[in-house]
C-alpha positions in Angstrom: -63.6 128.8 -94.6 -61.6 132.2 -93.4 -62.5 130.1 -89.8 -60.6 126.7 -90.9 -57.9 128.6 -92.3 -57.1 130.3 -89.5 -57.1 127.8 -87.1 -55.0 125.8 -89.4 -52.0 128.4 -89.4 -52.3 128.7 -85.6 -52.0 124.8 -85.6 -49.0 125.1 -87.7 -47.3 127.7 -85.7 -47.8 125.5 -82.8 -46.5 122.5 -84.2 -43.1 124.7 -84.8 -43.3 126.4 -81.2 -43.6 124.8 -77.6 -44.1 128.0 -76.1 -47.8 128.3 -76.6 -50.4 126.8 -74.5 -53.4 127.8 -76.7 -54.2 128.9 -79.9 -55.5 132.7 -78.1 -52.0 132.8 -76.6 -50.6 132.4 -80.5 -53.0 135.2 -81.8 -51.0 138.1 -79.1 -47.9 137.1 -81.3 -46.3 139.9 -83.2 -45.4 137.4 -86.2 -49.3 136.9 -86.5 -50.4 140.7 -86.0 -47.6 141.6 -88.1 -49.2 138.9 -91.4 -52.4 140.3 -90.8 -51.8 143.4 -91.3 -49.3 142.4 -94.7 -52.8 140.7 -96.1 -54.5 144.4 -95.6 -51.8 146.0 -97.2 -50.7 144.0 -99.9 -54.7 144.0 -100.7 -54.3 148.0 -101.5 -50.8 147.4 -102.7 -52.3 145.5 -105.4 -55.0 147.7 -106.0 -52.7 150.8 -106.6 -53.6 152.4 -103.3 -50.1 152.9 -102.3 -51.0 155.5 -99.4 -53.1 152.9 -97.7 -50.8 150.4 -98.0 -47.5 151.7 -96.7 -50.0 152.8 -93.7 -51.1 149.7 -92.8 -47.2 148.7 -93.1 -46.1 151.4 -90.9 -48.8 150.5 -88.5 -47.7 147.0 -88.3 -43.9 148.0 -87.7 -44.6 150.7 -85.0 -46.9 147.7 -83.4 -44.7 144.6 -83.8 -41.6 145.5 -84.7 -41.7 144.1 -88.0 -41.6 145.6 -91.4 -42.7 143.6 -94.6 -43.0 146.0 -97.8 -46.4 145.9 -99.0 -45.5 144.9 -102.1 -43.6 141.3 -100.7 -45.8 138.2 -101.6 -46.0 136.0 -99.2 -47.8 132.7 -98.9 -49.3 130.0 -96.7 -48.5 129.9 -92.5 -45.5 132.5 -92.3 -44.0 132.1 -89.0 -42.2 135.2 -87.7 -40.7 134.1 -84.2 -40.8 137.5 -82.3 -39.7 140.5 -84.2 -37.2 142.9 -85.3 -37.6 141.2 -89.2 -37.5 142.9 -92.7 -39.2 141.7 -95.9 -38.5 144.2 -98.7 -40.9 144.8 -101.8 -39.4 142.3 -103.9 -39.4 139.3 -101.8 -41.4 136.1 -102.4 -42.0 133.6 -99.8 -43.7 130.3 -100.1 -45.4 128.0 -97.6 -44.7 127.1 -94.6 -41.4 129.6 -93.8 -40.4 129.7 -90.5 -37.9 133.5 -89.5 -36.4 133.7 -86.5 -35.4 137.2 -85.0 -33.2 139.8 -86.7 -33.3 138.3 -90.3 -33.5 140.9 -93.2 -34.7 139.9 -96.9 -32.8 142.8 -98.0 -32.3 144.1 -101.5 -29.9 145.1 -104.0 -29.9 148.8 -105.4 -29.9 148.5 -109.1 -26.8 150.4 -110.8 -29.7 151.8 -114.0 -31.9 153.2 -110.9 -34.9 151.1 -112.6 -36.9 148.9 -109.9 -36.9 145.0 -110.6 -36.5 142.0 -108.4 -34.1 142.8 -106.0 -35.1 140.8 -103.0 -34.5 137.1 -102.1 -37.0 134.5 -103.0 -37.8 131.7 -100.3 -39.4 128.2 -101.4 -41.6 126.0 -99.3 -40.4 124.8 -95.8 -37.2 127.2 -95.8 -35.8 128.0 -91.9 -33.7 131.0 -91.3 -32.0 131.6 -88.2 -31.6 134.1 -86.2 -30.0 137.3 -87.5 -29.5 135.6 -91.0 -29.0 138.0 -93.8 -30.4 137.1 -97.3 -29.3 139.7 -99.5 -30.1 139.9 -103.6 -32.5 138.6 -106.2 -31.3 135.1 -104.8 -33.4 131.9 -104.3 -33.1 129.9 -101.7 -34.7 126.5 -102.2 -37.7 124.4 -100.7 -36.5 122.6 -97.3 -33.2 124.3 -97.1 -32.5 125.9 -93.6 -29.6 129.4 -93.2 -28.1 129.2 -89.6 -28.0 132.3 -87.1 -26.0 134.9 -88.8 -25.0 133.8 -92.1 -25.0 136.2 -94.8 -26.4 134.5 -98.0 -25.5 136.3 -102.0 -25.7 133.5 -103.6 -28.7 130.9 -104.2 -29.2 127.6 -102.0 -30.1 124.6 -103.1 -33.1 122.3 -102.3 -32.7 120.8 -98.9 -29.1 122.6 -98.2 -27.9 124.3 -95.1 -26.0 127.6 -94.7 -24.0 127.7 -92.0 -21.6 130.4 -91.0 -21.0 133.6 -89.1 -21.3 136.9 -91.5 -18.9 137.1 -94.2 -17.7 133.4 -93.4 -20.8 131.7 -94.7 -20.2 127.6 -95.9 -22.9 125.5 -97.8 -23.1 122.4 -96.9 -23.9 119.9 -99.4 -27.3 119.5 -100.4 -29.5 116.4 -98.4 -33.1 115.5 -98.6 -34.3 116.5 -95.0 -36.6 114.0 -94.2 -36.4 115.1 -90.7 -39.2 116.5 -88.6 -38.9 120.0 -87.9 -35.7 121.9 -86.3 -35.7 124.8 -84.7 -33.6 127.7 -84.8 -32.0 127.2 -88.1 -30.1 124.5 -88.1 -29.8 121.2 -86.3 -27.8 120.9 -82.7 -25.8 118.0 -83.6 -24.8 120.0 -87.1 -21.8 122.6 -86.7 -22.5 126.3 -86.6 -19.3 127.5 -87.7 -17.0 126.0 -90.7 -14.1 126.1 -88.1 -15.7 124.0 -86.1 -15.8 120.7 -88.3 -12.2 121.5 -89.2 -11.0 121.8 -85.3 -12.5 118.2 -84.7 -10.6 116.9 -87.8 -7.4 118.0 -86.6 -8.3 116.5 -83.1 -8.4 113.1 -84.6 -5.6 113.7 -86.5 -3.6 114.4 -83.0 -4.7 111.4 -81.4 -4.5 109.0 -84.6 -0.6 110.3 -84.8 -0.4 109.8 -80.8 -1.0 106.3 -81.2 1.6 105.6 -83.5 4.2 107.5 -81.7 3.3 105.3 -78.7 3.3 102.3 -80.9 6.7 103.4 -82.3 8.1 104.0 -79.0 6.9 100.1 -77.5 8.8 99.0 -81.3 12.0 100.6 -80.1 11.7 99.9 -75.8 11.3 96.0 -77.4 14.1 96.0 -79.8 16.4 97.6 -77.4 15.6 94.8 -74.9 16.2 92.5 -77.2 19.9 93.6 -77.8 20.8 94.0 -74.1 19.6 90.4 -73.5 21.9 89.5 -77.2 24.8 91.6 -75.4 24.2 89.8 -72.0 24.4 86.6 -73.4 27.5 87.3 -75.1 29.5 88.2 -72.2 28.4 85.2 -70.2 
């Protein structure tokens, strides 16, 4: 059983990355080492052996350069592409989450100084790009996908993307994605920046008001012809 499940999360971490050749090449990935290692810990973490636990964790970040908080639950085939990644205590995160490089799950600090949920809580499917920030007690819902370097307070809904760079974060309306998987956070055809979208709209804008200034122009080049011929005529 431990056998079949294994090989199933390699399977789906292959499905999400072409780089691997084999499933031995998957298990040298930090992402994997670095979920191992959570299971151990979280294991104590659970059992009150908070020592144990936060050395297991510490072991796992000086090897892999990732740090998920003992305490974070975390469920099926968790893809970590790479490293450099932080899961804090609080954080939930459900099946089949793909992280790209340099995201943080970070926390707030509660003004009363009493612990609570304070971390972000991923649903099924969720995609976040690289150097995403997803700060709070926030929930970001099944299927929806943050592009590279937003910065997420507030929750997403089911099947929505978050696009943006840092403070400049847009949600775009929510879709059902029945799309087969994207990398890297959000699609290529999709803009990666609100400014973008607006840029092309006034592009069209230009060229629709182009046309009718050329139009106009013929209008006026045809009516002026037609009184020098009227003018002509008259003289003769």
């Amino acid at each position: 059983m431990l056998f079949k499940g294994l090989i199933a999360y390699l399977d789906s971490i292959r499905a999400r990355d072409p780089a691997p050749r084999s499933r031995w090449e998957i298990l040298l990935y930090p992402g994997v080492l670095a979920l191992g290692l959570h299971r151990i810990a979280h294991w104590f973490y659970g059992g009150g052996l908070f020592f144990i636990a936060r050395f297991f964790n510490h072991l796992s970040r000086a090897l892999t350069a990732i740090d998920i908080h003992p305490g974070a639950t975390i469920g099926k085939h968790l893809f970590v592409d790479h490293g450099f990644v932080t899961i804090g205590e609080t954080a939930q995160i459900g099946n089949n989450v793909t992280i790209y490089p340099c995201v943080t799950l970070g926390g707030t600090n509660p003004a009363n100084g009493v612990p609570g949920k304070r971390h972000p809580t991923l649903r099924d499917d969720v995609i976040v790009g690289s150097g995403a920030q997803i700060l709070g007690p926030i929930e970001i819902g099944a299927r929806a996908r943050i592009g590279a370097n937003a910065v997420v307070t507030d929750d997403v809904p089911e099947g929505a993307t978050m696009v943006g760079l840092k403070a400049r974060s847009t949600l775009v309306p929510a879709e059902t994605w029945l799309k087969e998987f994207v990398p890297y956070g959000t699609p290529c055809k999709e803009p990666c920046e609100p400014g973008t979208s607006r840029i092309e709209d006034l592009e069209q804008q230009l060229a629709a008001l182009k046309a009718e200034v050329e139009a106009l122009r013929s209008a006026s080049d045809a009516v002026s012809a037609g009184k020098g011929q009227k003018r002509s005529g008259t003289a003769n």
